[in-house]
C-alpha positions in Angstrom: -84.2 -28.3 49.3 -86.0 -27.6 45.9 -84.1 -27.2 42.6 -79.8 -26.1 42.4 -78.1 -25.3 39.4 -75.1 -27.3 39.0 -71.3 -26.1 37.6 -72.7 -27.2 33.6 -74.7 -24.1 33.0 -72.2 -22.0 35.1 -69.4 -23.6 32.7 -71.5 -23.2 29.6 -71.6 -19.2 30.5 -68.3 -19.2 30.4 -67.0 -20.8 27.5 -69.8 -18.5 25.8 -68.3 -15.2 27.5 -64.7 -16.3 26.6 -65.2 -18.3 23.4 -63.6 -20.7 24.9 -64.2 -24.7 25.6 -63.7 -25.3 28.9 -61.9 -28.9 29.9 -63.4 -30.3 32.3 -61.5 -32.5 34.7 -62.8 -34.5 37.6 -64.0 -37.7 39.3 -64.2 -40.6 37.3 -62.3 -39.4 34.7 -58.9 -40.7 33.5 -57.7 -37.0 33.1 -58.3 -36.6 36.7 -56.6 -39.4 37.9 -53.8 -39.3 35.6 -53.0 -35.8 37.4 -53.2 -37.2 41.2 -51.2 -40.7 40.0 -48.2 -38.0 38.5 -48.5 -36.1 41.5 -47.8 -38.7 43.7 -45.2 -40.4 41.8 -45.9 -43.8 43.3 -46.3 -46.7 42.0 -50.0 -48.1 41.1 -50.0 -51.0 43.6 -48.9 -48.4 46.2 -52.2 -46.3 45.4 -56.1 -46.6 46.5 -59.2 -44.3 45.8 -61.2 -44.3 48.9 -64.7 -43.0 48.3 -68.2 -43.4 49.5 -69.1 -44.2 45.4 -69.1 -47.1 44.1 -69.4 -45.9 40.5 -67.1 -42.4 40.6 -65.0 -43.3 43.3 -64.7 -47.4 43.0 -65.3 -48.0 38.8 -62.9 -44.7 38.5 -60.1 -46.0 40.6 -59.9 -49.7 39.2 -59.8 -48.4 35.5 -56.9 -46.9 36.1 -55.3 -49.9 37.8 -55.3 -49.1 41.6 -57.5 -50.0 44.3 -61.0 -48.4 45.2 -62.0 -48.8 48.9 -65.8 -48.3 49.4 -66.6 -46.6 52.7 -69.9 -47.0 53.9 -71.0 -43.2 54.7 -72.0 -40.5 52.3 -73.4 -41.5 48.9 -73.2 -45.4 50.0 -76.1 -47.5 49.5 -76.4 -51.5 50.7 -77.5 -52.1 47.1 -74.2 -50.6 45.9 -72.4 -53.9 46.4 -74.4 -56.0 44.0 -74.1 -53.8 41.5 -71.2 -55.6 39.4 -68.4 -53.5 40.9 -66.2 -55.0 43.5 -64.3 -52.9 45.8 -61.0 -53.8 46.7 -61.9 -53.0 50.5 -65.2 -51.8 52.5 -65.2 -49.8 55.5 -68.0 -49.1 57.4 -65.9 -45.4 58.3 -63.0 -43.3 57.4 -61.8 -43.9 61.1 -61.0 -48.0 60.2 -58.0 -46.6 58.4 -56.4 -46.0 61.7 -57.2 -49.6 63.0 -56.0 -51.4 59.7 
């Protein structure tokens, strides 16, 4: 595997080149979520973050007052749930959202 760059030096080269700053917008941040809630135009209690993390995907969600629903693939850990965050739902799989 060894070592990656991730996007902050890519994004960093770019607001050099343009003299720019960039804004950045994604998981947990209010920005981000603010965009998907107006896009959908629904009403909060009508919405839920499903994620496999607890803290991006779970902490984001319920700070901006819809449920977070934990799925148990991915970035999930067992030591996730005693963390201090409580998810709304857990599903061991995506697929239990076609049996509930």
């Amino acid at each position: 595997d060894g070592l990656f760059l991730d996007a902050g030096p890519f994004v960093m080269a770019l607001e050099y080149a343009t003299e720019t700053n960039a804004i950045v917008v994604g998981k947990p941040s209010e920005a981000y979520f603010r965009m998907v809630l107006d896009d959908l135009g629904l009403p909060l209690e009508r919405v839920a973050m499903i994620g496999d993390d607890i803290e991006i995907d779970v902490r984001g969600a319920r700070r901006m007052g819809i449920q977070g629903w934990l799925v148990k693939t991915g970035r999930f850990r067992k030591e996730d749930l005693g963390r201090g965050i409580w998810p709304d739902h857990v599903l061991e799989s995506i697929a239990d959202l076609i049996r509930e």
